[in-house]
C-alpha positions as CSV (number, residue, x, y, z in Angstrom):
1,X,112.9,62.1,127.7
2,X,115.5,64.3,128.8
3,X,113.2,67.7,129.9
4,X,109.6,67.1,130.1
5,X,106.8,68.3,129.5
6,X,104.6,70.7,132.8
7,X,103.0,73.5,130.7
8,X,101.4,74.6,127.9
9,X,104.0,77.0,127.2
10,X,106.4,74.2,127.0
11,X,104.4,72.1,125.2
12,X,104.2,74.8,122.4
13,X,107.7,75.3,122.3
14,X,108.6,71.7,121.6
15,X,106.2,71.6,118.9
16,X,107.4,74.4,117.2
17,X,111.4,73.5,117.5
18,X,112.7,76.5,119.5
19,X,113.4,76.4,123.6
20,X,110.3,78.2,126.1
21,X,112.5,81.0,127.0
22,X,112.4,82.5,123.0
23,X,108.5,82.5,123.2
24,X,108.0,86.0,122.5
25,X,106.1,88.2,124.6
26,X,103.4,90.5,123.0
27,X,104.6,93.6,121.9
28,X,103.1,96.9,123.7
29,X,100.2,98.5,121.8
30,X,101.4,102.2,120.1
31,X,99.3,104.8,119.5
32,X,97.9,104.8,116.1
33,X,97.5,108.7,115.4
34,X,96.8,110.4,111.4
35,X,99.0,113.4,110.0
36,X,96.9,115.7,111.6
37,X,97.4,113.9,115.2
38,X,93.4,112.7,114.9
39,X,92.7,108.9,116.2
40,X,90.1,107.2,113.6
41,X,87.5,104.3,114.5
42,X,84.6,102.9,113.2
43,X,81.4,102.2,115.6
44,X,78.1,99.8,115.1
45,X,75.2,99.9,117.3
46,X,71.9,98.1,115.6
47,X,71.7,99.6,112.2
48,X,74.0,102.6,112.6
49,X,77.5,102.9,111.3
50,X,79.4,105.9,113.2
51,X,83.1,107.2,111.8
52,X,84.5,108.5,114.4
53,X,87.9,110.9,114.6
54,X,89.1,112.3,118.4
55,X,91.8,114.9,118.8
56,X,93.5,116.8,121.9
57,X,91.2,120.2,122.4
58,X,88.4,121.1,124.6
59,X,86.1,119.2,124.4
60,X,84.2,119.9,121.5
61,X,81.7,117.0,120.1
62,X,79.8,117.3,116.6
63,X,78.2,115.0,114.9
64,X,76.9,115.7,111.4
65,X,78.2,119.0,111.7
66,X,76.1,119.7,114.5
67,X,76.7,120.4,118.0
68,X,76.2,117.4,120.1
69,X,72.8,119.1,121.7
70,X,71.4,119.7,119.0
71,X,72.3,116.4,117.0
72,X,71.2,114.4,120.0
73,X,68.6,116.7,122.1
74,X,67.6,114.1,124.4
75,X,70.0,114.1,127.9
76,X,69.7,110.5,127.9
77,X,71.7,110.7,124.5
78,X,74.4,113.4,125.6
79,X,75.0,111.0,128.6
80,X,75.8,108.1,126.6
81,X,77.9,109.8,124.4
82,X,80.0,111.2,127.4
83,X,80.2,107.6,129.0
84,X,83.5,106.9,127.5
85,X,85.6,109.9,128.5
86,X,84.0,109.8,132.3
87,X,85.1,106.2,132.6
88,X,88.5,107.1,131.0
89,X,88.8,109.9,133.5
90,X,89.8,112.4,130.0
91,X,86.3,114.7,130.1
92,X,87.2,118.0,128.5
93,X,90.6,117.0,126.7
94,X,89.7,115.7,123.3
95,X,87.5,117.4,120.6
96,X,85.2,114.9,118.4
97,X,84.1,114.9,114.7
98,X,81.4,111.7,114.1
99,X,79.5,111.2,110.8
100,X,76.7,108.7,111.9
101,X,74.1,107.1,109.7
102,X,71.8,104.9,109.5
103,X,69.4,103.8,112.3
104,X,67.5,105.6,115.0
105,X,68.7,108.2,117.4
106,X,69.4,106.2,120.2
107,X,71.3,103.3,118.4
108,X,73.6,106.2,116.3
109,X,74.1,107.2,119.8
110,X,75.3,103.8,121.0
111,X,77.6,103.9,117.7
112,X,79.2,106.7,118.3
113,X,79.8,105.6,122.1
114,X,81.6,102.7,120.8
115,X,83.5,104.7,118.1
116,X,84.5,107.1,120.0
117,X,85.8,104.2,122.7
118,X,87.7,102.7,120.2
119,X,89.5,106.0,118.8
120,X,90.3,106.6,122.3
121,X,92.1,103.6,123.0
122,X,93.6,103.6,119.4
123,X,94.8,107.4,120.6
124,X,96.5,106.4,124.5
125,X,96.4,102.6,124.6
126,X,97.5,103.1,128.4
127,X,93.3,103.6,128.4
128,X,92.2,100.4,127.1
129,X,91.7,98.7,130.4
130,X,89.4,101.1,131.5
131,X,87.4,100.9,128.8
132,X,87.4,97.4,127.9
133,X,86.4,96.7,131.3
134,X,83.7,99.3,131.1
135,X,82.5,96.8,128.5
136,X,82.6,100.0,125.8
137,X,85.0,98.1,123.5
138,X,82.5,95.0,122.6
139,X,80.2,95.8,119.9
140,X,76.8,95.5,120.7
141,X,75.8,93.0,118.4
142,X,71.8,92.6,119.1
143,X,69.7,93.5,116.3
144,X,66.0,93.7,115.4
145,X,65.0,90.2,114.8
146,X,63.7,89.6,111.3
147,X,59.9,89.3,110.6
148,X,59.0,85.6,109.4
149,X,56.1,84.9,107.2
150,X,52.8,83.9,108.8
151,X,53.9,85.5,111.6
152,X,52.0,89.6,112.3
153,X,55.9,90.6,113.5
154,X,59.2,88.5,114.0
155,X,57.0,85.9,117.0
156,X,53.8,87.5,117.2
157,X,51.3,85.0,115.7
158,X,48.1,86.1,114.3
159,X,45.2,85.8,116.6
160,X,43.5,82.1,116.6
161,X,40.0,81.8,115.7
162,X,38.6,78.0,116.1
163,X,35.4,79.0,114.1
């Protein structure tokens, strides 16, 4: 054989018929923006599904059609949803619109975290590193674990008795 065989790139281009050098390279992610100039994602946390739409303003965030105080009064909550902006080093520059359902409080919170992570990156991909190595981009996939029968909850056994 004529030219071997050192990589896996090379490897791949003899199996497929054409030489290493025409291996294409991945083309650069473009922003994905609506008529309006709104970014749109979709963001799961436990049982809650969060649409999520971000656009350049001031800042604003409401969810339901609430402020984000008053949707989410707990601090804890307000933090969580600010997470992705402070890591993306964008506070103050994009306003937020989220319908969120389904859930509790704290895992629409988490949903709308990732939503709005992913609507961020979808609007200025040059911001996906940060946030992907934040971790923000993964879905959190844990779950309440379903309750089995003859069990009192998913593990929990009923208490023995030997009389």
């Amino acid at each position: 054989m004529a030219d071997e065989i050192k990589s896996l790139d090379d490897l791949k281009a003899a199996v497929s018929g054409t030489p290493a050098e025409a291996v294409a390279v991945a083309a650069p992610r473009l922003p994905q923006r609506d008529a309006q100039g709104r970014a749109y994602a979709t963001g799961k946390r436990k049982d809650a599904v969060a649409r999520v739409w971000i656009k350049p303003g001031s800042g604003k965030v409401m969810v339901n059609g609430k402020e984000m105080a008053a949707y989410f009064a707990r601090p804890v909550l307000q933090m969580i949803l600010r997470q992705p902006f402070t890591v993306a080093n964008v506070e103050g520059e994009f306003d937020v619109m989220a319908t969120v359902a389904g859930g509790g409080l704290s895992g629409q919170a988490g949903a709308v975290k990732h939503g709005i992570s992913k609507a961020l990156q979808l609007y200025e991909p040059s911001l996906r590193s940060a946030l992907k190595a934040a971790g923000f981009l993964t879905r959190d996939s844990r779950v309440v674990e379903r309750k089995k029968y003859g069990k009192a909850k998913a593990r929990k056994s009923f208490q023995f008795s030997k009389r």
